[in-house]
Each structure stands twice: as C-alpha cells, then as structure tokens.
MARKE-675226 format. One record per atom (N, C-alpha, C, O, CB): x, y, z; residue number from 1; atom name. Coordinates in steps of 0.2 Angstrom, whole numbers, plus 2048, in hexadecimal, padded with zeros to 3 digits. Glycine has a CB too. Layout:
<recs>
REC|xx|yy|zz|seq|atom
REC|X|Y|Z|NUM|CA
...
</recs>
This chain:
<recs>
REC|xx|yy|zz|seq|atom
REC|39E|E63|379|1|N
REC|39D|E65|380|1|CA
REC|3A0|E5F|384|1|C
REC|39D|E59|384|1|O
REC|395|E66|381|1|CB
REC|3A6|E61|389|2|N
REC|3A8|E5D|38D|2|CA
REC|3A4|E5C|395|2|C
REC|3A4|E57|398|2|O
REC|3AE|E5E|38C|2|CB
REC|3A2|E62|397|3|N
REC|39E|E62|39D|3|CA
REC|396|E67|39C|3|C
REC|394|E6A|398|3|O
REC|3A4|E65|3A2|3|CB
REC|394|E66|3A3|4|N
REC|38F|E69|3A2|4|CA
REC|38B|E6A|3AA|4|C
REC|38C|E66|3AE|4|O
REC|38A|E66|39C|4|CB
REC|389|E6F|3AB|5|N
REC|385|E70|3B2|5|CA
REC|380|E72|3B0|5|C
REC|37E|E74|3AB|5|O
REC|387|E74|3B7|5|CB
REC|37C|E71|3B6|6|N
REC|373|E71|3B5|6|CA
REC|371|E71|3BC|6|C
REC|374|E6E|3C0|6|O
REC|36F|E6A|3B1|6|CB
REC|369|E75|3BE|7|N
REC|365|E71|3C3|7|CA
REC|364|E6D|3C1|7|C
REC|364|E6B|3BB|7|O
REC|35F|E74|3C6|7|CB
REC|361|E67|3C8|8|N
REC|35D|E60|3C4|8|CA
REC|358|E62|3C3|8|C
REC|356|E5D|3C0|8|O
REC|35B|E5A|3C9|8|CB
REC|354|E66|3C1|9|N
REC|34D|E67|3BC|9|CA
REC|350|E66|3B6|9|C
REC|34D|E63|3B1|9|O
REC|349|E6F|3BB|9|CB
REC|357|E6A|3B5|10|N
REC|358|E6A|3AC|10|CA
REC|35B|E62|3AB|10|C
REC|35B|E60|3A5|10|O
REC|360|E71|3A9|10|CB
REC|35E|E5E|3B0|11|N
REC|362|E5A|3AD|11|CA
REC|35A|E53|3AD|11|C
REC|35B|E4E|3A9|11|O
REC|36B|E58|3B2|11|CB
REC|355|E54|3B2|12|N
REC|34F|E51|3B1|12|CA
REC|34E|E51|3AB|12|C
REC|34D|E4C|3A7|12|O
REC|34B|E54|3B5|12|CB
REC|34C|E59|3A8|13|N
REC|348|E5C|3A0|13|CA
REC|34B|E56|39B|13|C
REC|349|E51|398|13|O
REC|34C|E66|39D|13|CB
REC|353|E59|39B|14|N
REC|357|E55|396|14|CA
REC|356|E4F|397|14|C
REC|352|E4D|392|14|O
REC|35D|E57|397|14|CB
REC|359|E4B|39A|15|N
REC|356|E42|39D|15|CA
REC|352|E42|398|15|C
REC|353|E41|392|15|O
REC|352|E40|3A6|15|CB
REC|34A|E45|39B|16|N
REC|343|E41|398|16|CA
REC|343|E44|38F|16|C
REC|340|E41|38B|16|O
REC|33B|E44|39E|16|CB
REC|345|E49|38E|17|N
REC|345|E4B|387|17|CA
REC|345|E46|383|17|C
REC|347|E41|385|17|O
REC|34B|E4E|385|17|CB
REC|341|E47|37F|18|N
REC|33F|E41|378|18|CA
REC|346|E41|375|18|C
REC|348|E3C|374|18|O
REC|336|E43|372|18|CB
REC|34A|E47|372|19|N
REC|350|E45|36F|19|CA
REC|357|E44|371|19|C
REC|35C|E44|36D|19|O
REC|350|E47|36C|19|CB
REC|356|E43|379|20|N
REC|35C|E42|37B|20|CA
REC|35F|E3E|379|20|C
REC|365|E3E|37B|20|O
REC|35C|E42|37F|20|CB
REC|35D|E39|374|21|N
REC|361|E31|373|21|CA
REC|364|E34|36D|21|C
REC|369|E31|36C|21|O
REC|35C|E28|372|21|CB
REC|362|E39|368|22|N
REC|365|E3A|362|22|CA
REC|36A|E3F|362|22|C
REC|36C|E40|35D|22|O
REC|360|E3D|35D|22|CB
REC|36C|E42|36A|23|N
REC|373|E44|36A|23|CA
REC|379|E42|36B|23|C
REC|379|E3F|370|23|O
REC|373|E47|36D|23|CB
REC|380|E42|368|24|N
REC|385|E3F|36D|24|CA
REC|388|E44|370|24|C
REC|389|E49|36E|24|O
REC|38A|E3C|36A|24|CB
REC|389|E41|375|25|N
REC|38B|E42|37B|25|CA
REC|38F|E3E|37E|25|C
REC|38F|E3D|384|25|O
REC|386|E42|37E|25|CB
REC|393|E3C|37B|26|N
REC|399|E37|37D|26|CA
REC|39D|E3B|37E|26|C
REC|3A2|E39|383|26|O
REC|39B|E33|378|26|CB
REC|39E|E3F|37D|27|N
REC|3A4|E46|380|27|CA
REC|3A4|E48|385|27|C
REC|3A9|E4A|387|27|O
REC|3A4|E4B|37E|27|CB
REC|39E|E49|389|28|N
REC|398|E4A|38E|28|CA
REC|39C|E47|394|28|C
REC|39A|E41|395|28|O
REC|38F|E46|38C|28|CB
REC|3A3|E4A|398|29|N
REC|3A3|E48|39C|29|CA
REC|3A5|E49|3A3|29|C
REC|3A8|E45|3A7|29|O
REC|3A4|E46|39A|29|CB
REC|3A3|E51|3A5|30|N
REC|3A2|E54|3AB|30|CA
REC|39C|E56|3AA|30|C
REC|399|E5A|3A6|30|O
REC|3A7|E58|3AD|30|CB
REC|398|E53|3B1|31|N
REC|391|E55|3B2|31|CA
REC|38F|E58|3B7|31|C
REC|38D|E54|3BB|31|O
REC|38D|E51|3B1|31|CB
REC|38F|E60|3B8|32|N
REC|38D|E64|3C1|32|CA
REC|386|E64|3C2|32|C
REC|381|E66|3BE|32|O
REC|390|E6E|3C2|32|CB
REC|385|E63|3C8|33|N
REC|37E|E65|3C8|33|CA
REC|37D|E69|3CF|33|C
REC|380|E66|3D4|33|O
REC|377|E5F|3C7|33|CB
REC|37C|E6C|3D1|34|N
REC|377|E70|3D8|34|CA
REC|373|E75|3D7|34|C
REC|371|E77|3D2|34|O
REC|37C|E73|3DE|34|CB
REC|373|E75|3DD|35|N
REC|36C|E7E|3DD|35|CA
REC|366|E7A|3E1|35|C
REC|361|E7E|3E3|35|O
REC|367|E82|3D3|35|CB
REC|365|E73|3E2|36|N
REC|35F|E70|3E3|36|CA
REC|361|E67|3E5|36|C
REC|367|E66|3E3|36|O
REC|35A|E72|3DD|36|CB
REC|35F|E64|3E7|37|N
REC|360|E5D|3E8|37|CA
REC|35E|E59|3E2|37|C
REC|359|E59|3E0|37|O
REC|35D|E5A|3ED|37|CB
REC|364|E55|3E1|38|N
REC|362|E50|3DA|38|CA
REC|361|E47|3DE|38|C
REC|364|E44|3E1|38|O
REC|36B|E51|3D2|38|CB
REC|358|E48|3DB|39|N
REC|355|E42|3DE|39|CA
REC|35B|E3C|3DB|39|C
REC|35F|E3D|3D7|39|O
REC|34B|E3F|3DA|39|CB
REC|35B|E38|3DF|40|N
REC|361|E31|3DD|40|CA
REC|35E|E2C|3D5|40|C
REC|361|E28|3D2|40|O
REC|364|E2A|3E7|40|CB
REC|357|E2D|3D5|41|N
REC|356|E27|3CF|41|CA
REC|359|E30|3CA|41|C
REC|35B|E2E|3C5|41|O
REC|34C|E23|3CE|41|CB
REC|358|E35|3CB|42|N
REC|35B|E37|3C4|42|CA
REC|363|E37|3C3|42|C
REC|366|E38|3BD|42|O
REC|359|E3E|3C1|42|CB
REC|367|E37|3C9|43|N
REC|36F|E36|3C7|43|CA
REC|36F|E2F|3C6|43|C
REC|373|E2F|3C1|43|O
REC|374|E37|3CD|43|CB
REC|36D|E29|3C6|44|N
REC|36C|E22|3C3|44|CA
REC|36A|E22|3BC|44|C
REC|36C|E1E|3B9|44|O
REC|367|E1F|3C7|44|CB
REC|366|E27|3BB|45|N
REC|362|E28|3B5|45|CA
REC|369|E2A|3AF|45|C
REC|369|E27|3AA|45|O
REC|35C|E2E|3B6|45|CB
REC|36D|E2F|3B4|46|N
REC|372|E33|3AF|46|CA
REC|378|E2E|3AF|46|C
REC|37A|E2C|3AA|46|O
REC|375|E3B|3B1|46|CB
REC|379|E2B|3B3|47|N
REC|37E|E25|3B2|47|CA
REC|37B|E21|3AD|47|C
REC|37F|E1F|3A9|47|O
REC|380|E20|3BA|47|CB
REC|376|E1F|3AD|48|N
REC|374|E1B|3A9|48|CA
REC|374|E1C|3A0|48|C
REC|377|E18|39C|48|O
REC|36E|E1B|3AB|48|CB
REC|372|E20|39F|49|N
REC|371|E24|39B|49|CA
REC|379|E26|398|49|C
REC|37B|E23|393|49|O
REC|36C|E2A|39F|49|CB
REC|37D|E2B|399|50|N
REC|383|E2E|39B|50|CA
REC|387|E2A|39F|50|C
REC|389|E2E|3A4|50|O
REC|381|E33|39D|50|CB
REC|38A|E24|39E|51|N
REC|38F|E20|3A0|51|CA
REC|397|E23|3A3|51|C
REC|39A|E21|3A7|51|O
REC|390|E1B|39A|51|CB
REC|398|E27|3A0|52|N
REC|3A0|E28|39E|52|CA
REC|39F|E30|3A3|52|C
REC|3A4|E32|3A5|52|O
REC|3A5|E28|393|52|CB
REC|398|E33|3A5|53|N
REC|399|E39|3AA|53|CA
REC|39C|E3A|3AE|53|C
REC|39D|E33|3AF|53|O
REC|395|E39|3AC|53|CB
REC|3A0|E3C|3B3|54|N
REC|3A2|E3D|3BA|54|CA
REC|39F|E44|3BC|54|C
REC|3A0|E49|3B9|54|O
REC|3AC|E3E|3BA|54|CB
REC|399|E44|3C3|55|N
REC|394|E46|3C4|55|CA
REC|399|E4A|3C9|55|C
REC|39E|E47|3CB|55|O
REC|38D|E42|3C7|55|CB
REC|398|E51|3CA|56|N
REC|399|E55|3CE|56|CA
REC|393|E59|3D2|56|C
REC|390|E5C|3CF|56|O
REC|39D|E58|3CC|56|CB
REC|390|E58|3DA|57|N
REC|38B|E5D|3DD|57|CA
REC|38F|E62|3DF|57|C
REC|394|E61|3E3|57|O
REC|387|E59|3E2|57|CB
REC|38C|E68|3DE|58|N
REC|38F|E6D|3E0|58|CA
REC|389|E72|3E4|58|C
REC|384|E74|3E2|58|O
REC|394|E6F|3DB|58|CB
REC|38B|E74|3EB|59|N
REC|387|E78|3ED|59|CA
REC|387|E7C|3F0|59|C
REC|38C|E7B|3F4|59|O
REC|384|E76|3F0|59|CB
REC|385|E83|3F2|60|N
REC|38A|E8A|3F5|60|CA
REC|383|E8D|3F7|60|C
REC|37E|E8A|3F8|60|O
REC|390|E8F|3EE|60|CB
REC|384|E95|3F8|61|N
REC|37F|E98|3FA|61|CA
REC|380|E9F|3F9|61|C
REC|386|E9F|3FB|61|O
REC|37D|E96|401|61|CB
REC|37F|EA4|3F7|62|N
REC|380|EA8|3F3|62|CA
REC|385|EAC|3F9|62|C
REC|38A|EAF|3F7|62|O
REC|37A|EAB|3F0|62|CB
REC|384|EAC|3FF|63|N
REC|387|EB1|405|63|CA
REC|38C|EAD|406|63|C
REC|38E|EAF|40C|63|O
REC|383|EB2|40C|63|CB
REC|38F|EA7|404|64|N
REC|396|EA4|406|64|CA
REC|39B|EA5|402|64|C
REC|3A1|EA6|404|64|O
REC|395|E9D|406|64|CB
REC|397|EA3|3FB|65|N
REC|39C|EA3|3F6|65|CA
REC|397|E9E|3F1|65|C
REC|391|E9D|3F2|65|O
REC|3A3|E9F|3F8|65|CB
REC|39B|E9C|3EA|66|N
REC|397|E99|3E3|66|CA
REC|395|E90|3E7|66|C
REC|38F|E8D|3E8|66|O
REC|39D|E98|3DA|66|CB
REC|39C|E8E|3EB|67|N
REC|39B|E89|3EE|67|CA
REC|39C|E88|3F3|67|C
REC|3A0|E8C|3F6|67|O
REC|39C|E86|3ED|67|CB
REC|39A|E84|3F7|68|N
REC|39A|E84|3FF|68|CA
REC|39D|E7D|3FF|68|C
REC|3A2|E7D|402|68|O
REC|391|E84|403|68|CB
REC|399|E75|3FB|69|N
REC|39C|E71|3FC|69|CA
REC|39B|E6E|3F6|69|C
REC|397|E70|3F2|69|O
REC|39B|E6F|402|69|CB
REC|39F|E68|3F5|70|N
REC|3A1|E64|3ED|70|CA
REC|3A0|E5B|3EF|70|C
REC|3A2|E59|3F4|70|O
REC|3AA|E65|3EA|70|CB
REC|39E|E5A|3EC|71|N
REC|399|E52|3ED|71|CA
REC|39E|E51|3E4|71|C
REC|39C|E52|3DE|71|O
REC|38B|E53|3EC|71|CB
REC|3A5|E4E|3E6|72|N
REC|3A8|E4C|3E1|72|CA
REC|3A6|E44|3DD|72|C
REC|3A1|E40|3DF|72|O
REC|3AF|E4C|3E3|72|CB
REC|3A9|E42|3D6|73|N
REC|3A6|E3D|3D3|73|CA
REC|3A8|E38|3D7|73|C
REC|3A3|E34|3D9|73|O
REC|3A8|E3D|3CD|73|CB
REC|3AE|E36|3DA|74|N
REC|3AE|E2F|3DD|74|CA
REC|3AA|E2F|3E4|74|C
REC|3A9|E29|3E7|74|O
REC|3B6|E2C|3DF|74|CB
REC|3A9|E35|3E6|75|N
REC|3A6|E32|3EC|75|CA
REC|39D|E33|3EB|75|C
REC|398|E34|3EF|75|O
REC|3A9|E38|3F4|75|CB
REC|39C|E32|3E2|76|N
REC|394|E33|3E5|76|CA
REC|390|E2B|3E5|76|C
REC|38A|E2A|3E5|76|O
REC|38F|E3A|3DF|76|CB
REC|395|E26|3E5|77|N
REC|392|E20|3E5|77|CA
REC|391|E1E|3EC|77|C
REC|38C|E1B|3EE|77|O
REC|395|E1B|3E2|77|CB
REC|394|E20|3F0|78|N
REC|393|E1F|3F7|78|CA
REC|38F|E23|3FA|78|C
REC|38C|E21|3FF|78|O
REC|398|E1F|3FA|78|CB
REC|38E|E2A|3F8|79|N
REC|38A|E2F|3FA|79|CA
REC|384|E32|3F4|79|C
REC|381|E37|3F4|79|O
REC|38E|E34|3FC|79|CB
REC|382|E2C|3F1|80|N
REC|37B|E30|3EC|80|CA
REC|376|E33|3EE|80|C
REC|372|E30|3F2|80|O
REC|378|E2C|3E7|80|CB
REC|374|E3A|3EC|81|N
REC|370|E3C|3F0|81|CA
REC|372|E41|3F4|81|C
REC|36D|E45|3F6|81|O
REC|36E|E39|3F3|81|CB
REC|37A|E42|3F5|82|N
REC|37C|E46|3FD|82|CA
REC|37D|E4F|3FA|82|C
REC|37F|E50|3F4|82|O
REC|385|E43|402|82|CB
REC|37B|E51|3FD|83|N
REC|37E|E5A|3FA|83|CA
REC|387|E59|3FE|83|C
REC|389|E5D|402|83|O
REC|376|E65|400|83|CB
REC|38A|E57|3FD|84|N
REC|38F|E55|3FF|84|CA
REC|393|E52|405|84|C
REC|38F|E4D|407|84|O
REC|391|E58|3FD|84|CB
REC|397|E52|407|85|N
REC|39C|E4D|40B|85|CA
REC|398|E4D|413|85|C
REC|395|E52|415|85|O
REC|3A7|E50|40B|85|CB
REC|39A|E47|415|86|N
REC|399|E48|41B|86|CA
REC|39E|E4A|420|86|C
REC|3A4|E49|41F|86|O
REC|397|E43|41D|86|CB
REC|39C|E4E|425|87|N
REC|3A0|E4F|42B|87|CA
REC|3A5|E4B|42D|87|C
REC|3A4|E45|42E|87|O
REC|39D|E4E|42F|87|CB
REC|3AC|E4E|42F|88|N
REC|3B0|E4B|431|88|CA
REC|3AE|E44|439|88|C
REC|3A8|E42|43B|88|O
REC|3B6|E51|433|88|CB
REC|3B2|E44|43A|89|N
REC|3AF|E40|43E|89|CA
REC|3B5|E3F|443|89|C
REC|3B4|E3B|448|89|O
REC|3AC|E3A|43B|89|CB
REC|3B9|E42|443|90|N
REC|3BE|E43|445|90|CA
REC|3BF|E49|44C|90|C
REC|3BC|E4E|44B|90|O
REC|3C0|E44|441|90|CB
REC|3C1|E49|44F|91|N
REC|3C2|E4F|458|91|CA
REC|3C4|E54|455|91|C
REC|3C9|E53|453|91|O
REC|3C9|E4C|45F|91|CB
REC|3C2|E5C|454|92|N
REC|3C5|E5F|457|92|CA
REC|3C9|E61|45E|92|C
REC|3C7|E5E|463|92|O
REC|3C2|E62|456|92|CB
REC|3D0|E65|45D|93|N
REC|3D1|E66|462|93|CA
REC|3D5|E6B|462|93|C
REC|3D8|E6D|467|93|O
REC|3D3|E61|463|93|CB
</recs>
C-alpha cells in the first residue's frame, strides 16, 4: 500500500492501535484525510510515526463537487491545522 485516506477518527484509531508498530508501512506514502478537522498533535503524531508521508487535506461538500479545496503536502507546515489555502490577497479587478 502506497497511499491511503481516512477521516481523522480512522487515522486517530489506527495511531493508538496496540499493533500498529508490527506493521510496515514504509511504503506508506500518500496520506489524505478530510470529512472533518484533523487536531494538529495527530498530524505531528503521523509525521512522527510515518516519516517519509506527504499529507494531503482534502475538503468538498457534496453540492460542489468531491472537492472544494486541497491543503497540499508542502504547504501543510506553514498551515497545520488549515482545511486549506488562505485567501488571495491580492485586488480584484
């Protein structure tokens, strides 16, 4: 298994599992999560844990589409915690 998605409840479950340490998971290296907000000590937890991950948040709403917006891997150190990108900041015109 090279990737995997989850709500944070499942990637919580898994974390605290008593056999999670007897799996490898070194292959383990796309990790999605949305549907709900993932507290930042458990994406710490999965970096920790799962080193070589690249975390994607993904978040939508069923009347838009699957997704709405994407909280990619390099930007989630600057933004942990965010259901994704901030606002331009830039003028319409």
């Amino acid at each position: 298994m090279t990737s995997f998605f989850a709500p944070p409840t499942v990637w919580i479950a898994l974390l605290g599992a008593p056999m999670f340490t007897q799996h490898d998971l070194s292959r383990l290296e796309k990790g999605y999560y949305g549907a709900s907000i993932m507290p930042v000590g458990v994406l710490q937890d999965i970096r920790r844990k799962l080193p070589r991950i690249r975390l994607w948040n993904l978040y939508g709403q069923t009347e838009i589409a699957s997704v709405a917006t994407v909280l990619f891997p390099e930007e989630h150190e600057e933004r942990l915690g965010s259901a994704g990108r901030r606002p331009s900041t830039s003028k319409l015109e």
